[in-house]
C-alpha positions in Angstrom: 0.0 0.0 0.0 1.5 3.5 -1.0 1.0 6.5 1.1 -1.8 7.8 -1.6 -3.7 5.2 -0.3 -2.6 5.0 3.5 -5.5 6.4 5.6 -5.5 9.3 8.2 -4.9 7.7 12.0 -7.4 5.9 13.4 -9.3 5.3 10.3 -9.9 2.3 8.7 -8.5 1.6 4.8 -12.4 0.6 4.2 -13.7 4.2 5.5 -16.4 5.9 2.8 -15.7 9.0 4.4 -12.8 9.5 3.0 -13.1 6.9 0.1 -13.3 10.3 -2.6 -10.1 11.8 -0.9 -7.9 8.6 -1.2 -9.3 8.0 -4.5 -8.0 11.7 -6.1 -4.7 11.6 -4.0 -3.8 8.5 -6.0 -4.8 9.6 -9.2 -3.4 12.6 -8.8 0.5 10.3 -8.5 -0.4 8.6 -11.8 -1.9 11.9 -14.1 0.2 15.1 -15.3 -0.6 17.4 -12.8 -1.7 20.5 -15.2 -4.1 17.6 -16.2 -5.1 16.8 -12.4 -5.4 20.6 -11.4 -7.8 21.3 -14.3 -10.2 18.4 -14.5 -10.0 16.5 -11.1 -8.8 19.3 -8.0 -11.8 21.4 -8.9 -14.6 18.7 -8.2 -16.4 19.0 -5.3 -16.2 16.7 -2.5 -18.4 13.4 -4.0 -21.1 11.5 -2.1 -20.7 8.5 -1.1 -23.4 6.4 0.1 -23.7 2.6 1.4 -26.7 0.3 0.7 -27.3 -3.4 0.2 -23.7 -4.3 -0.2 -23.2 -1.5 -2.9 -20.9 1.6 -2.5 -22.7 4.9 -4.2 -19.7 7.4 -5.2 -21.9 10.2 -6.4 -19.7 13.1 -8.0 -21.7 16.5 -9.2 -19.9 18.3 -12.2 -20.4 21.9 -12.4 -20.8 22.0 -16.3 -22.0 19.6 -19.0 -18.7 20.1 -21.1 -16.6 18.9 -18.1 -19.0 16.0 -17.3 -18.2 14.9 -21.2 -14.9 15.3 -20.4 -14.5 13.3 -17.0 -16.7 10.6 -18.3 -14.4 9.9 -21.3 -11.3 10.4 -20.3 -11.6 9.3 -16.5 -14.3 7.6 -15.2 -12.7 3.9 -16.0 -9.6 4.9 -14.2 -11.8 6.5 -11.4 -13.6 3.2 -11.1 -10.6 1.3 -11.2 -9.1 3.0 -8.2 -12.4 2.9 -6.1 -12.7 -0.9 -6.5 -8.8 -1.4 -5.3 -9.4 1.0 -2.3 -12.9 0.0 -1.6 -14.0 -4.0 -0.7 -17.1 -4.4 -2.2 -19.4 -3.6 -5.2 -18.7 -0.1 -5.8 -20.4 2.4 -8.8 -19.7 5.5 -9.9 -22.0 8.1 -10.9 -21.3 10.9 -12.4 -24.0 14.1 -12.8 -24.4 17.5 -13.8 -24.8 19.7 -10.3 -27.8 21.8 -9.9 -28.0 25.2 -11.0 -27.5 27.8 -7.8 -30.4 29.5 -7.5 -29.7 33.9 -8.1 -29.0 36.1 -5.4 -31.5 38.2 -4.4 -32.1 41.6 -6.6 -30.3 39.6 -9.5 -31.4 38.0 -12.1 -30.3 34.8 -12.9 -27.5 34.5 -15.8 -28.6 33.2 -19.6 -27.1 30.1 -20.7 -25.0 29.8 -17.7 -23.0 33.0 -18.7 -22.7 36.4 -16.0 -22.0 39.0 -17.6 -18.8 40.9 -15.7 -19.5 44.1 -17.7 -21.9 45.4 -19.5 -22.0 45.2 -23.2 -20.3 47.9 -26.1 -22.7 50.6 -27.3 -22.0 51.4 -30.7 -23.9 54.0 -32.9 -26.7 52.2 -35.0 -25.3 50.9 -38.7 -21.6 50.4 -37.0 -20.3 46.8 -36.9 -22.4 45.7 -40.2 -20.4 44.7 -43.3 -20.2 47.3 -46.0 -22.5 49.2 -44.1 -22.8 53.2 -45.3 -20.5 55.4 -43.1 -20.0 59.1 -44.2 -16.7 59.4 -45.9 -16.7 56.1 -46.9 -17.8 56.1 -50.2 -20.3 53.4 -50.1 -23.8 53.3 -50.1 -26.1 51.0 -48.3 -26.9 47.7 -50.2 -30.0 46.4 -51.9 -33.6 46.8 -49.9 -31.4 50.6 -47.9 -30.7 48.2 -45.2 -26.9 49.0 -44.7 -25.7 46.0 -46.2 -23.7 45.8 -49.4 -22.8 42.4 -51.5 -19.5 42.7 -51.1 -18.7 40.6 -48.5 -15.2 41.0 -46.3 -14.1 44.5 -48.8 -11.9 46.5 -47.4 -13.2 49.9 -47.0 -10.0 51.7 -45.0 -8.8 54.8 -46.7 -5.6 53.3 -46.5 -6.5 50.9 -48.8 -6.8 51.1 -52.7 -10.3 49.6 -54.0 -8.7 46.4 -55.4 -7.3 45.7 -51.8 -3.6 45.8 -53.4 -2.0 47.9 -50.6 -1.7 51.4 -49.5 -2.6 54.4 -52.3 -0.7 57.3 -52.6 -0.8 60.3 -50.0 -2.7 62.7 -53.1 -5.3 60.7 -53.7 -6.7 60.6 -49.7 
């Protein structure tokens, strides 16, 4: 037995309280530990449960992208490691947390996504492709909606109209 899987004093090697703990201290000797710090370390503390013979290691994932993620690349491993550290049936389950309710006075975020600051305001027209800006020299495309047909142009002043580099200072 290494000391990964030694447990604290006057705990039993067969202890489901600390069953998760053990089980991320080893892996943690056998993965990279850029790999360990970004998928494993920020999991919270799993569940673990007891009935009918069966061990119930219950771990809540903060994101579905990182569930996909655990599942394929360490969930056997992870299973692996409970059975050698754990005598009996043991499973596994892996779950997407539940959503945290808003603070009061706050709404709650869109598509899991806070906002840290509040978006660009940009005059109306500005941001649309070949849209009409004075001094430009183009005009707004087919129906006056701002938009032109020619996709990704270059409209800098710098620039000559064939997009072949920078024109000469007399004709700006």
């Amino acid at each position: 037995m290494s000391a990964a899987e030694l447990p604290a004093a006057g705990q039993s090697p067969n202890d489901p309280a600390t069953l998760w703990q053990r089980t991320c201290e080893r892996l943690a000797t056998e993965l990279p530990e850029q790999q360990f710090n970004t998928w494993i370390r920020p999991l919270p503390p799993a569940e673990v449960s007891q009935a009918e013979g069966t061990t119930l290691v219950s771990v809540r994932v903060a994101n579905r992208f990182m569930l996909d993620w655990i599942r394929t690349q360490y969930s056997a491993r992870l299973e692996v490691i409970l059975r050698d550290l754990q005598a009996g049936e043991i499973r596994l389950e892996l779950a997407l947390a539940p959503r945290m309710a808003a603070p009061a006075g706050r709404p709650a975020p869109r598509h899991g996504h806070a906002r840290s600051r509040p978006a660009l305001q940009r005059p109306v027209g500005w941001g649309l492709a070949g849209a009409h800006r004075p001094g430009s020299g183009r005009q707004p495309g087919p129906g006056g909606r701002g938009l032109s047909t020619g996709l990704g142009a270059c409209t800098h002043p710098s620039r000559t109209t064939s997009g072949h580099g920078p024109q000469s200072g007399a004709d700006l």
